[in-house]
KOLLUM-472794 format. One record per residue (C-alpha): residue number from 1; y negated, x, z; residue in one letter. Coordinates in steps of 0.05 Angstrom, whole numbers. Last residue first. Example, Ala and Ser with C-alpha at 12.3 -4.5 7.8 and 13.67 -1.06 7.14 Angstrom:
2
<rogu><i>2</i><v>21</v><u>273</u><w>143</w><aa>s</aa></rogu>
<rogu><i>1</i><v>90</v><u>246</u><w>156</w><aa>a</aa></rogu>
END
This chain:
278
<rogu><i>278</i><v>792</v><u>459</u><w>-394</w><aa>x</aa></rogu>
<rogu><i>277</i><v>839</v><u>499</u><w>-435</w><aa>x</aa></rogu>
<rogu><i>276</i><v>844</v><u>501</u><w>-503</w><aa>x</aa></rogu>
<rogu><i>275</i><v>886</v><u>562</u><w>-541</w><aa>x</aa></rogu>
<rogu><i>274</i><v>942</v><u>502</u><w>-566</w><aa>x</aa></rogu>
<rogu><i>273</i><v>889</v><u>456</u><w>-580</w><aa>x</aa></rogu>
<rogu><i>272</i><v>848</v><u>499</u><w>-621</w><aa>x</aa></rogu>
<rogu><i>271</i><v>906</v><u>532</u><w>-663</w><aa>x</aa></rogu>
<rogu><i>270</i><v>941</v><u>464</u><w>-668</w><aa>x</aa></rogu>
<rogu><i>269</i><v>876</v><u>439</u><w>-692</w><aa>x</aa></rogu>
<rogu><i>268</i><v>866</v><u>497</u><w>-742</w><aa>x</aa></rogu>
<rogu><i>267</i><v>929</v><u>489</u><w>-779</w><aa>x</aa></rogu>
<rogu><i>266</i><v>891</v><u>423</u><w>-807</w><aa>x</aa></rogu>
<rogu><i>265</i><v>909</v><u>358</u><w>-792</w><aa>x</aa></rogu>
<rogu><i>264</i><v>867</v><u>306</u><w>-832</w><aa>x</aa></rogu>
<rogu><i>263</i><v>805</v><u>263</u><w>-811</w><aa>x</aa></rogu>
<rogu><i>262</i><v>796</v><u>200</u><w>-785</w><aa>x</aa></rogu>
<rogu><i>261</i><v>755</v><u>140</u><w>-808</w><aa>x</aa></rogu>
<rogu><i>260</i><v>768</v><u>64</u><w>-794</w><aa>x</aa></rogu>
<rogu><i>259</i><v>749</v><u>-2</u><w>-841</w><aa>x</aa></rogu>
<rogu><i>258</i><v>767</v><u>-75</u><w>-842</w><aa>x</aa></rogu>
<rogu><i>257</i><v>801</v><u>-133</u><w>-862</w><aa>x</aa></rogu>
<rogu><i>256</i><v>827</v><u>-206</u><w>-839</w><aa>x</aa></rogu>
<rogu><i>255</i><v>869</v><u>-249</u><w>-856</w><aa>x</aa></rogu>
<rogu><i>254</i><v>866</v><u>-323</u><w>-895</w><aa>x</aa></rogu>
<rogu><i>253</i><v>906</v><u>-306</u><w>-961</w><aa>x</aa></rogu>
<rogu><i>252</i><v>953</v><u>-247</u><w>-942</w><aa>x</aa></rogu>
<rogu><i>251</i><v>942</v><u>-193</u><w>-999</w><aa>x</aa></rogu>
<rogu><i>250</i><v>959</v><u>-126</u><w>-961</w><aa>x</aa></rogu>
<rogu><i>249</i><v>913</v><u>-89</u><w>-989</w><aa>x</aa></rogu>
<rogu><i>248</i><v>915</v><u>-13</u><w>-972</w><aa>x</aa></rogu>
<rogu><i>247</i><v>854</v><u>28</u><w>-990</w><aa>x</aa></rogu>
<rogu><i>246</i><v>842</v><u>103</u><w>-973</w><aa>x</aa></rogu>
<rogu><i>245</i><v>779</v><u>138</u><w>-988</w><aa>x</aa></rogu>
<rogu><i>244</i><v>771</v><u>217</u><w>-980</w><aa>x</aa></rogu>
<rogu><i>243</i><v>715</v><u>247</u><w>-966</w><aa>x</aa></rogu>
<rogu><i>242</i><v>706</v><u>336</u><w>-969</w><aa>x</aa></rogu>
<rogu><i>241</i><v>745</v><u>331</u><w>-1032</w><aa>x</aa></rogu>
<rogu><i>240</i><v>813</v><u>362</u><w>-1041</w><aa>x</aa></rogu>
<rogu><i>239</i><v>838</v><u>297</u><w>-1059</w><aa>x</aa></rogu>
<rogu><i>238</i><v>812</v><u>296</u><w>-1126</w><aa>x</aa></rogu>
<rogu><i>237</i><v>856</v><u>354</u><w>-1141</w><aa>x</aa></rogu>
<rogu><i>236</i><v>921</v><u>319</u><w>-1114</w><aa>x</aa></rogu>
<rogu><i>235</i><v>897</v><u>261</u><w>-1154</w><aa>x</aa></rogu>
<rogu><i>234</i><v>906</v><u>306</u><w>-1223</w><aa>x</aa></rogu>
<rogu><i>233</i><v>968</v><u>341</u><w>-1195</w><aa>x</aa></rogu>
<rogu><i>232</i><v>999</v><u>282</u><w>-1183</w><aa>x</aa></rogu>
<rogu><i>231</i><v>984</v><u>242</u><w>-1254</w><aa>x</aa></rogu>
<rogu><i>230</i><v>1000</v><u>162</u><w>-1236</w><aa>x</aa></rogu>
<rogu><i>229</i><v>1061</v><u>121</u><w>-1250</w><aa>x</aa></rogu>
<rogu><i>228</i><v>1073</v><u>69</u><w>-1191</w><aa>x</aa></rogu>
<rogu><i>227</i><v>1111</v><u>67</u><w>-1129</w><aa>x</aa></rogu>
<rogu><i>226</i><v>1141</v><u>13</u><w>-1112</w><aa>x</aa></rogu>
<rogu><i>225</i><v>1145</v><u>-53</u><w>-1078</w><aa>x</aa></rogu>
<rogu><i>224</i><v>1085</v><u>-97</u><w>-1109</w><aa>x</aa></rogu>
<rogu><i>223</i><v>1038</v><u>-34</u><w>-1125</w><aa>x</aa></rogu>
<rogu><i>222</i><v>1041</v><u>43</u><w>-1100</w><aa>x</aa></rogu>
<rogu><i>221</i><v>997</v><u>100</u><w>-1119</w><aa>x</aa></rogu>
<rogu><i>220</i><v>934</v><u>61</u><w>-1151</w><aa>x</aa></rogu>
<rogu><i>219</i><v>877</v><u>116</u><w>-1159</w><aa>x</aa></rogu>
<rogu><i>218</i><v>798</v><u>108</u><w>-1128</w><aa>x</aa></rogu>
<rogu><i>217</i><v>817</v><u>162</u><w>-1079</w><aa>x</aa></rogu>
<rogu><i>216</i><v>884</v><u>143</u><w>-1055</w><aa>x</aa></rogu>
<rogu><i>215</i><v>902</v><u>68</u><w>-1082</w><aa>x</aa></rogu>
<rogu><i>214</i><v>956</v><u>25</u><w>-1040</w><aa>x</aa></rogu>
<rogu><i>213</i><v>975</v><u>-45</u><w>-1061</w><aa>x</aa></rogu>
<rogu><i>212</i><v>1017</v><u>-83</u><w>-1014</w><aa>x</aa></rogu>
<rogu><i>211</i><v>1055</v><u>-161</u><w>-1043</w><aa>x</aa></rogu>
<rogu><i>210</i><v>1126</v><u>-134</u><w>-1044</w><aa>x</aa></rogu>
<rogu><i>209</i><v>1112</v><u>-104</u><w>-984</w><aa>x</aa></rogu>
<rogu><i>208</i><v>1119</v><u>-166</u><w>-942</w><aa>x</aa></rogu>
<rogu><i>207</i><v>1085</v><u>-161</u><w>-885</w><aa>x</aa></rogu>
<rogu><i>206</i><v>1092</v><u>-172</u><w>-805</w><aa>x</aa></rogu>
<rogu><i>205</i><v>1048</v><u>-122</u><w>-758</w><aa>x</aa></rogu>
<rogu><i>204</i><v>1086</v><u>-82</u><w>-715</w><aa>x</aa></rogu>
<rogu><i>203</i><v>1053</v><u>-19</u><w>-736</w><aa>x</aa></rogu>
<rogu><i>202</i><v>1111</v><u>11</u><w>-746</w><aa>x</aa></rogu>
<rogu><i>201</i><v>1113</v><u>-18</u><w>-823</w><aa>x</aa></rogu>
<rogu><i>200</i><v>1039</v><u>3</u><w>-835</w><aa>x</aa></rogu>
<rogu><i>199</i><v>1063</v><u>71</u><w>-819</w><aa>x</aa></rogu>
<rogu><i>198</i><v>1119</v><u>60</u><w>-877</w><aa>x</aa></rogu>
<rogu><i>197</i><v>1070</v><u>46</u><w>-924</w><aa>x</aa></rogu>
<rogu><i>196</i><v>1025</v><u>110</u><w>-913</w><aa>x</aa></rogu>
<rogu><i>195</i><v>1081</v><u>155</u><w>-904</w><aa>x</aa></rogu>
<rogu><i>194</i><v>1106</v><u>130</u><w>-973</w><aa>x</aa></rogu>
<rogu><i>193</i><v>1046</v><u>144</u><w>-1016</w><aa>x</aa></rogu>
<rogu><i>192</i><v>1040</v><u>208</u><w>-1006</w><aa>x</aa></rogu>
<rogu><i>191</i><v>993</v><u>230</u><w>-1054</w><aa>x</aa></rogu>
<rogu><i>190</i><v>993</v><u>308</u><w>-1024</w><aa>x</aa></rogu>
<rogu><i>189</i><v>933</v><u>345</u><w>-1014</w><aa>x</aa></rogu>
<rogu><i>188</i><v>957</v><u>387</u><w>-956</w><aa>x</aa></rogu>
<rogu><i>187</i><v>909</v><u>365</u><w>-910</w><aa>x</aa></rogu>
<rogu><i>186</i><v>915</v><u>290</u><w>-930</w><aa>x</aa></rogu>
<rogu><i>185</i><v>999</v><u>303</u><w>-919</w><aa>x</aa></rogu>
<rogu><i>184</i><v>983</v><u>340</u><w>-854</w><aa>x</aa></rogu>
<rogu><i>183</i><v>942</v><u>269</u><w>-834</w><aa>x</aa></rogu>
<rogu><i>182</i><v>1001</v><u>218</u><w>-859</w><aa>x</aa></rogu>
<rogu><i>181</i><v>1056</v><u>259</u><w>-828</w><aa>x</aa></rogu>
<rogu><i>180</i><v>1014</v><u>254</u><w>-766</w><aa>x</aa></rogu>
<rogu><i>179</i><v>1003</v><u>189</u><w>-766</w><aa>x</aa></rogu>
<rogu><i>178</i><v>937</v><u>169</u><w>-720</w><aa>x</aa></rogu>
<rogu><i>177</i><v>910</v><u>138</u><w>-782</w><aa>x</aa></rogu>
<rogu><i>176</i><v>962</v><u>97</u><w>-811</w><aa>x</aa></rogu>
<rogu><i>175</i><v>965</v><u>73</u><w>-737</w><aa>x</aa></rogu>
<rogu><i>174</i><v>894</v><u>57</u><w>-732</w><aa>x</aa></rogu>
<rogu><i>173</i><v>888</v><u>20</u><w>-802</w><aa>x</aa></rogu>
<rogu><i>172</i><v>949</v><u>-21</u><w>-775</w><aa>x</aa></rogu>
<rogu><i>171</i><v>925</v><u>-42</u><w>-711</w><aa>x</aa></rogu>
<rogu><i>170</i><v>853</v><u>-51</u><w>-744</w><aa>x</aa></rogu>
<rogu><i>169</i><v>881</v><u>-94</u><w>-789</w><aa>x</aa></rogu>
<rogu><i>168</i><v>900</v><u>-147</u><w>-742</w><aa>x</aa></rogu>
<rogu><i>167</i><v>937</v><u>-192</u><w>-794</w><aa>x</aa></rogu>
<rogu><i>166</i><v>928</v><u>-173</u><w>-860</w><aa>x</aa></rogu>
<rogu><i>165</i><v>872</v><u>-183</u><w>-924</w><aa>x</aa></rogu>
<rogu><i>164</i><v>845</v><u>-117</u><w>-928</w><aa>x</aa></rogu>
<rogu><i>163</i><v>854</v><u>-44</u><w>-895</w><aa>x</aa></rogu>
<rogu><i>162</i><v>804</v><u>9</u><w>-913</w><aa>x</aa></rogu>
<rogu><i>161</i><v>813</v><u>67</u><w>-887</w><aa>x</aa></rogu>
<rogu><i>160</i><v>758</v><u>126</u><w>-896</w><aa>x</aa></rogu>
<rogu><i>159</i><v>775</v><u>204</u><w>-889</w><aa>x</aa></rogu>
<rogu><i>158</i><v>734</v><u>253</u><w>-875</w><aa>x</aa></rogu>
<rogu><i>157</i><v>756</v><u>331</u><w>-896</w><aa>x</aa></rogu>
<rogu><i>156</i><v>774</v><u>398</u><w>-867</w><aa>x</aa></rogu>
<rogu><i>155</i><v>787</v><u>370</u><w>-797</w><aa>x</aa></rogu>
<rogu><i>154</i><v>797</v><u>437</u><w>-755</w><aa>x</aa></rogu>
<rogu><i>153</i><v>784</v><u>397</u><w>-694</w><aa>x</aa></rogu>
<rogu><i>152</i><v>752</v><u>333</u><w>-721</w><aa>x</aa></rogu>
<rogu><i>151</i><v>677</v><u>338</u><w>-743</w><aa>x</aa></rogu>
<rogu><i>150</i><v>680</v><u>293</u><w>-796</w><aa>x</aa></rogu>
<rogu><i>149</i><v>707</v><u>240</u><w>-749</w><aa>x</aa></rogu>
<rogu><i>148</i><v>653</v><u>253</u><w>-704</w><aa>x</aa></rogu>
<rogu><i>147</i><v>606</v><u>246</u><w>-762</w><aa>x</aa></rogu>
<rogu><i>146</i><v>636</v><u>195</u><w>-786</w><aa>x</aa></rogu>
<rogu><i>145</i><v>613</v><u>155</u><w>-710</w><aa>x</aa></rogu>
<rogu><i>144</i><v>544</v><u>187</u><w>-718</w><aa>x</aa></rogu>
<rogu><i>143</i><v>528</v><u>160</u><w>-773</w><aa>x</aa></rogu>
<rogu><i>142</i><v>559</v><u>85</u><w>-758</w><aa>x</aa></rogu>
<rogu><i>141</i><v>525</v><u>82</u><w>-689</w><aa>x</aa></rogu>
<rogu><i>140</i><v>454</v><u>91</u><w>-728</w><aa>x</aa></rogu>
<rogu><i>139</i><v>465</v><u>60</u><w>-793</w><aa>x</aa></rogu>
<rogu><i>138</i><v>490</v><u>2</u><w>-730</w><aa>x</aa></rogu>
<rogu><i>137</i><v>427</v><u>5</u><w>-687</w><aa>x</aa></rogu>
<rogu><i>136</i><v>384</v><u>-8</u><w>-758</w><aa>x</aa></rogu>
<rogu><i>135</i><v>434</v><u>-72</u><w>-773</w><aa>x</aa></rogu>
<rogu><i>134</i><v>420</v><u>-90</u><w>-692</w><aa>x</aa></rogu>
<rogu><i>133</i><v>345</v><u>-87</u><w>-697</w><aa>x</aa></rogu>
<rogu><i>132</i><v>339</v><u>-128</u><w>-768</w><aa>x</aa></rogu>
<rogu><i>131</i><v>393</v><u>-186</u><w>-721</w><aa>x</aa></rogu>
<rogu><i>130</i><v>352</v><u>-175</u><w>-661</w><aa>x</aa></rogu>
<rogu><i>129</i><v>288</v><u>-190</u><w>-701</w><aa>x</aa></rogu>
<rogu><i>128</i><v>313</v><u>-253</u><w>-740</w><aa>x</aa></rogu>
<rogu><i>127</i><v>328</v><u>-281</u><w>-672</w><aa>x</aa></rogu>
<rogu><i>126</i><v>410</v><u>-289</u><w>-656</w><aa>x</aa></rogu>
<rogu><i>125</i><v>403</v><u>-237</u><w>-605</w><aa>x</aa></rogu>
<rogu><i>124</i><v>347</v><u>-277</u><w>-569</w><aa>x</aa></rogu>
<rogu><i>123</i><v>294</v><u>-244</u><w>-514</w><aa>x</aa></rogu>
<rogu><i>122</i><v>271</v><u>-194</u><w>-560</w><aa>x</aa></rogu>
<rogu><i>121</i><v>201</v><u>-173</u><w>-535</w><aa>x</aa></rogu>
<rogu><i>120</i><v>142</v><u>-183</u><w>-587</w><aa>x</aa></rogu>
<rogu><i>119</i><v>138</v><u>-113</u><w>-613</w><aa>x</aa></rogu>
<rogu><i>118</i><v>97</v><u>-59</u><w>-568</w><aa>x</aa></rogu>
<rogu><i>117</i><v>127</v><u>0</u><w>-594</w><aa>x</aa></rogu>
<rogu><i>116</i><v>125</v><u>22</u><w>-520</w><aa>x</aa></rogu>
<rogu><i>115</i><v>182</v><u>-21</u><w>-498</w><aa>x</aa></rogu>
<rogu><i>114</i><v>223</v><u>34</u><w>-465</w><aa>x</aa></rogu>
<rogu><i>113</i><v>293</v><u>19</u><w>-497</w><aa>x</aa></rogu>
<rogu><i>112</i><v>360</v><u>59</u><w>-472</w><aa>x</aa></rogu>
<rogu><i>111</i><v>437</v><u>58</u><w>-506</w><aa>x</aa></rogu>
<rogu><i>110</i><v>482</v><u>90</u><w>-474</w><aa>x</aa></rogu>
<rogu><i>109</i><v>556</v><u>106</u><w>-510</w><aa>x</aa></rogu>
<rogu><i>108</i><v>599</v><u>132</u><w>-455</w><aa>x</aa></rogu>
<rogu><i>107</i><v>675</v><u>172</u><w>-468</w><aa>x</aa></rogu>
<rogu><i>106</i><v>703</v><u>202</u><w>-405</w><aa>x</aa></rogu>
<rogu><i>105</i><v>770</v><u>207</u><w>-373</w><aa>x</aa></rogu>
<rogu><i>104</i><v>814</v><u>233</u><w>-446</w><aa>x</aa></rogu>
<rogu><i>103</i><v>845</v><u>198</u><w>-506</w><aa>x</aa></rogu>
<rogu><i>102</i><v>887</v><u>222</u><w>-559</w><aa>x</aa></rogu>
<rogu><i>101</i><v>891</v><u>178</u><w>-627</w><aa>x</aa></rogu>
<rogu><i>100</i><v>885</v><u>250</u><w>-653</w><aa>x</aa></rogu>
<rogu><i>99</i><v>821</v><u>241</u><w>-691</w><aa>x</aa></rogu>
<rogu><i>98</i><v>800</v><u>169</u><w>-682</w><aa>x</aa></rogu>
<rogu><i>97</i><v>736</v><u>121</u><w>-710</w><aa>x</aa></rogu>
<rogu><i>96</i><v>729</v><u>44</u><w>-705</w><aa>x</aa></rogu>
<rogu><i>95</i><v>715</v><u>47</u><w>-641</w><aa>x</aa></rogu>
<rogu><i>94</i><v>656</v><u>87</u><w>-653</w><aa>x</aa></rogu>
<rogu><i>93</i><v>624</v><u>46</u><w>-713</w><aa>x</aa></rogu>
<rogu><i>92</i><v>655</v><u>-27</u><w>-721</w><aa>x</aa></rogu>
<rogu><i>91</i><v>663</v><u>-50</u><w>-645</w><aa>x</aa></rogu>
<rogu><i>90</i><v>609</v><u>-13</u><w>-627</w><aa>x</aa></rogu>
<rogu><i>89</i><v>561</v><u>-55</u><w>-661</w><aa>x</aa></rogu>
<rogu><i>88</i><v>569</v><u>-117</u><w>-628</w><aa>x</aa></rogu>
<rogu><i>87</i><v>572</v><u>-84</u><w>-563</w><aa>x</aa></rogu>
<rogu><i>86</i><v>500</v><u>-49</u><w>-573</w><aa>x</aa></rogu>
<rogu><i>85</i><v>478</v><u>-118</u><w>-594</w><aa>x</aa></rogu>
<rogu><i>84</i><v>500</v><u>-152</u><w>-532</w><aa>x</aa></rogu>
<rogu><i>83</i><v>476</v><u>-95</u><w>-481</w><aa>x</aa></rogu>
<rogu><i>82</i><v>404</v><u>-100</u><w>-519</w><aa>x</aa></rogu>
<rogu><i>81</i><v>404</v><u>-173</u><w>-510</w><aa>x</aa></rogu>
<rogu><i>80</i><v>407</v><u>-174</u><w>-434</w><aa>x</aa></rogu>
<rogu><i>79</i><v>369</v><u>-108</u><w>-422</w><aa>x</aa></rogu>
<rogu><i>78</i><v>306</v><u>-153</u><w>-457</w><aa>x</aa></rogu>
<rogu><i>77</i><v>279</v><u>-120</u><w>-510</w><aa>x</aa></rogu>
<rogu><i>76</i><v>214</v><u>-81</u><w>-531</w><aa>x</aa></rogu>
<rogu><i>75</i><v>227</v><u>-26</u><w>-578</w><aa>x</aa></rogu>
<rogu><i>74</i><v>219</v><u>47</u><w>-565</w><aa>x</aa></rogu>
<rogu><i>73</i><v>291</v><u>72</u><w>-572</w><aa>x</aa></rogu>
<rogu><i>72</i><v>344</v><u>104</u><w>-555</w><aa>x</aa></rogu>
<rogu><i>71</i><v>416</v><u>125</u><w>-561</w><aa>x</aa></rogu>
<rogu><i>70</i><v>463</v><u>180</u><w>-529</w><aa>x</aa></rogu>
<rogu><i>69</i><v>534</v><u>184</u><w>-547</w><aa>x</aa></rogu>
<rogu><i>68</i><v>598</v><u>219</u><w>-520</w><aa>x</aa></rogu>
<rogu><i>67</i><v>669</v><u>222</u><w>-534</w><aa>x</aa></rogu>
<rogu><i>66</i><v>725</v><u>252</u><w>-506</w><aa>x</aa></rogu>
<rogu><i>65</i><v>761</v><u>182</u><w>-506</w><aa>x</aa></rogu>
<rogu><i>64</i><v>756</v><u>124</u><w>-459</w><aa>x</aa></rogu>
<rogu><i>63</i><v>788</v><u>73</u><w>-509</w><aa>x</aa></rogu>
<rogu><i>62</i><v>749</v><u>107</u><w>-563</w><aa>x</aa></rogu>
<rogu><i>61</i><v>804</v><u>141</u><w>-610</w><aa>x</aa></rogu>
<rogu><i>60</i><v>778</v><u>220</u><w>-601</w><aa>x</aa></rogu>
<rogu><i>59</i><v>814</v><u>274</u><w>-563</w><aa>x</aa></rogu>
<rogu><i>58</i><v>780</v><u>327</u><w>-602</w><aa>x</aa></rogu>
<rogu><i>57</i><v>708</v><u>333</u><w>-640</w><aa>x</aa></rogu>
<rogu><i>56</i><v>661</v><u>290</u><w>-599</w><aa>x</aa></rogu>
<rogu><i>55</i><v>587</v><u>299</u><w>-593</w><aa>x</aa></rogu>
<rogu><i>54</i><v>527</v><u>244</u><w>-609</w><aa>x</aa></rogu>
<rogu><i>53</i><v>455</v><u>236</u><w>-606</w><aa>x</aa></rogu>
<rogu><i>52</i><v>422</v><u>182</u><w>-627</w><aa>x</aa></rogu>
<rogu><i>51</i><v>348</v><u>154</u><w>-642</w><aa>x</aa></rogu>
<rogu><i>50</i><v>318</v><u>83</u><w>-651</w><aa>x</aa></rogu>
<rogu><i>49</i><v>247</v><u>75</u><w>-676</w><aa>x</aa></rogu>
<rogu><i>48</i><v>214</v><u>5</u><w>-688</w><aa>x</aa></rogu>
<rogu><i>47</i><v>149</v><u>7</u><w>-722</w><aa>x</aa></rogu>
<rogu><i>46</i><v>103</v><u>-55</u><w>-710</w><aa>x</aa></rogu>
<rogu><i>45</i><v>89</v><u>-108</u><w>-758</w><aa>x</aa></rogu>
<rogu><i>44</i><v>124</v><u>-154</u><w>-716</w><aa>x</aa></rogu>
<rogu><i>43</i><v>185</v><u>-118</u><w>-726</w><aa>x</aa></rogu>
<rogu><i>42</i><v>187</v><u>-64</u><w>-776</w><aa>x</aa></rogu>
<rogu><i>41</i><v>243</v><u>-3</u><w>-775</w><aa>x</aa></rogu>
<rogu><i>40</i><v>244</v><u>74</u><w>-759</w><aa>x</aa></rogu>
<rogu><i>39</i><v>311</v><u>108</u><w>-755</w><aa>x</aa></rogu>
<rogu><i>38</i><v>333</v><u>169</u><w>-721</w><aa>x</aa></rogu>
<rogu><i>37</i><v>398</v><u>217</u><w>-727</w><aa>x</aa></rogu>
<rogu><i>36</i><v>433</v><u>270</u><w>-689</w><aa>x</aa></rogu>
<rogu><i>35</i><v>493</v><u>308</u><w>-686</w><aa>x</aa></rogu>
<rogu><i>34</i><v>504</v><u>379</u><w>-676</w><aa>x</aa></rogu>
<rogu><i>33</i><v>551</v><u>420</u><w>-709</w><aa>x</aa></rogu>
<rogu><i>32</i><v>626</v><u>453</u><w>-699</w><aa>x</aa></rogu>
<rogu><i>31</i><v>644</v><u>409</u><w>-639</w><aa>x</aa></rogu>
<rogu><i>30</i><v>699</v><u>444</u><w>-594</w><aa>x</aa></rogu>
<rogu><i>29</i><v>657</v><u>426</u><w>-527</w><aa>x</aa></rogu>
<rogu><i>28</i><v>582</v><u>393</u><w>-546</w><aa>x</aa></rogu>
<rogu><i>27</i><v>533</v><u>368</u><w>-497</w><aa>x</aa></rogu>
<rogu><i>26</i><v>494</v><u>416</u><w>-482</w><aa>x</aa></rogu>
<rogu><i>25</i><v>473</v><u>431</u><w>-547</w><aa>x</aa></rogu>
<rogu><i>24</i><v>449</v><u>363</u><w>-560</w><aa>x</aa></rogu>
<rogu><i>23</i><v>415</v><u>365</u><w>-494</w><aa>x</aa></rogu>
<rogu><i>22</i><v>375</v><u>438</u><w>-519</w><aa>x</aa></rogu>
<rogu><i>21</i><v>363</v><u>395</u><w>-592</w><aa>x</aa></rogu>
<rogu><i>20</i><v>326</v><u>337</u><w>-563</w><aa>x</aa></rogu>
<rogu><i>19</i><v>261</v><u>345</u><w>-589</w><aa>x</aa></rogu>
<rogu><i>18</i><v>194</v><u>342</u><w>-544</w><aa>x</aa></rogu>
<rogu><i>17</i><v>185</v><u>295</u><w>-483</w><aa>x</aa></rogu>
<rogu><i>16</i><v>198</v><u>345</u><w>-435</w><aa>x</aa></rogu>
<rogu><i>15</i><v>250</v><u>349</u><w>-369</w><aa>x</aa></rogu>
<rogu><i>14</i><v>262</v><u>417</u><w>-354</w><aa>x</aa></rogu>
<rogu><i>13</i><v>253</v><u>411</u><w>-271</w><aa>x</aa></rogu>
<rogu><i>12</i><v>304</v><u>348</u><w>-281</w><aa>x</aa></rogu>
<rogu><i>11</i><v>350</v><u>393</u><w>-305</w><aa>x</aa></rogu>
<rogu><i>10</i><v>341</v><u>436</u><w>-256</w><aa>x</aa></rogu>
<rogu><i>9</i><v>349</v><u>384</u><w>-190</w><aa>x</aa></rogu>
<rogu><i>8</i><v>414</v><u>354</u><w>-223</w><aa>x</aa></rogu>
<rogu><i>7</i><v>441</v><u>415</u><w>-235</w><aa>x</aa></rogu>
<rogu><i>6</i><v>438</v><u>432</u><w>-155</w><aa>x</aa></rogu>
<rogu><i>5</i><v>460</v><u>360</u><w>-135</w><aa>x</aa></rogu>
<rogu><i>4</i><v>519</v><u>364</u><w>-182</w><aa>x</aa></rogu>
<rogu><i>3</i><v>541</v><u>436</u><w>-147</w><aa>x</aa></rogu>
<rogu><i>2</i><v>522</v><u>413</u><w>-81</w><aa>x</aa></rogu>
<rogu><i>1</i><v>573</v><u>350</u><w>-95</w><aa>x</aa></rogu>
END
């Protein structure tokens, strides 16, 4: 406790109300950049700002992960309706993201407003205000969220899954995700097909894969059981791109879809991992 109560006395001695870039520092472990981003929006005919800071690189599936975020803002809202909004946008920006599907003691997302823009308070998160303030507070979640994913421990590219028309599919967009056989496979450029459908299949979500489509970067790999004709060395090329979209449709009329973002497994993150100690 003296050593808390001692940092806590200097930082607060450094407190300013200039940039942020000595917390965003201080805040990263294995990250390779900073993160940050700020909007500015209307209400009322007043600008709206809302800022973030983020840092996360390893041990990342929020669900008390090694993540961290920092968000504020000037605009005049009730703590009530803030808190609600903030949750509503979680749920589709950082806990929508993994690396390892590893989770640690401490991931926060914070989210502070002062007022000073000096909009008419939000007292309603159904009001036409809440609703342009919570789109703005998700570009902002949703940046830094890829951007954790980007970041991955010796990610070398992001990569989007999009999961459509199935059941919870952000149980099975989260385990094609956390595969490993699927993430060295994105590293190594490699149209696998097959690790992808057969992670679905241990998700323990029911399907009949006669009916899946799969497409890796814009091509169709596998379609109603099978794998389908497409040029390897041609998509293996595409895939060497710094983003990488995945799409499985699992065409169940009535379910649900959504999206997650990981990275691949590089060399690199056993390298980290394994020299790592905290």
């Amino acid at each position: 406790m003296e050593k808390i109560e001692k940092g806590i006395k200097a930082a607060a001695a450094q407190l300013h109300d200039g940039e942020c870039d000595d917390v965003l520092s201080a805040i990263m472990t294995t990250d390779t950049f900073e993160k940050q981003i700020a909007v500015e929006i209307m209400i009322d005919r007043k600008p709206v700002r809302i800022g973030g800071i983020a840092k996360g690189a390893g041990m990342i599936e929020p669900n008390m992960a090694t993540m961290l975020s920092f968000i504020t803002s000037d605009a005049a809202i009730t703590p009530a309706v803030l808190r609600q909004l903030l949750r509503n946008v979680v749920k589709t920006t950082f806990n929508a993201i993994t690396v390892d599907g590893d989770t640690s003691t401490n991931d926060m997302c914070l989210i502070l407003a002062n007022g000073l823009a000096g909009n008419k308070p939000m007292t309603n998160a159904s009001s036409a205000a809440a609703k342009k303030f919570e789109d703005a507070l998700h570009v902002v979640c949703l940046f830094l969220a890829k951007e954790i994913a980007r970041d991955g421990e010796g990610a070398t590219k992001l990569v989007e899954i999009a999961v459509k028309n199935v059941a919870q599919p952000q149980k099975v967009a989260k385990t094609i995700a956390n595969s490993p056989l699927v993430k060295t496979a994105l590293f190594g450029n490699d149209p696998n097909w097959g690790r992808i459908i057969a992670a679905a299949g241990r998700s323990g979500i029911s399907f009949d894969p006669v009916k899946v489509d799969i497409s890796l970067a814009g091509t169709v790999v596998y379609k109603q059981g099978s794998g389908v004709e497409f040029d390897a060395a041609a998509l293996s090329k595409k895939m060497r791109a710094k983003e990488l979209k995945i799409v499985v449709d699992f065409h169940q009329r009535g379910k649900a879809s959504t999206v997650v973002w990981t990275c691949d497994f590089s060399y690199d993150y056993v390298k980290i991992n394994a020299d790592y100690h905290t």
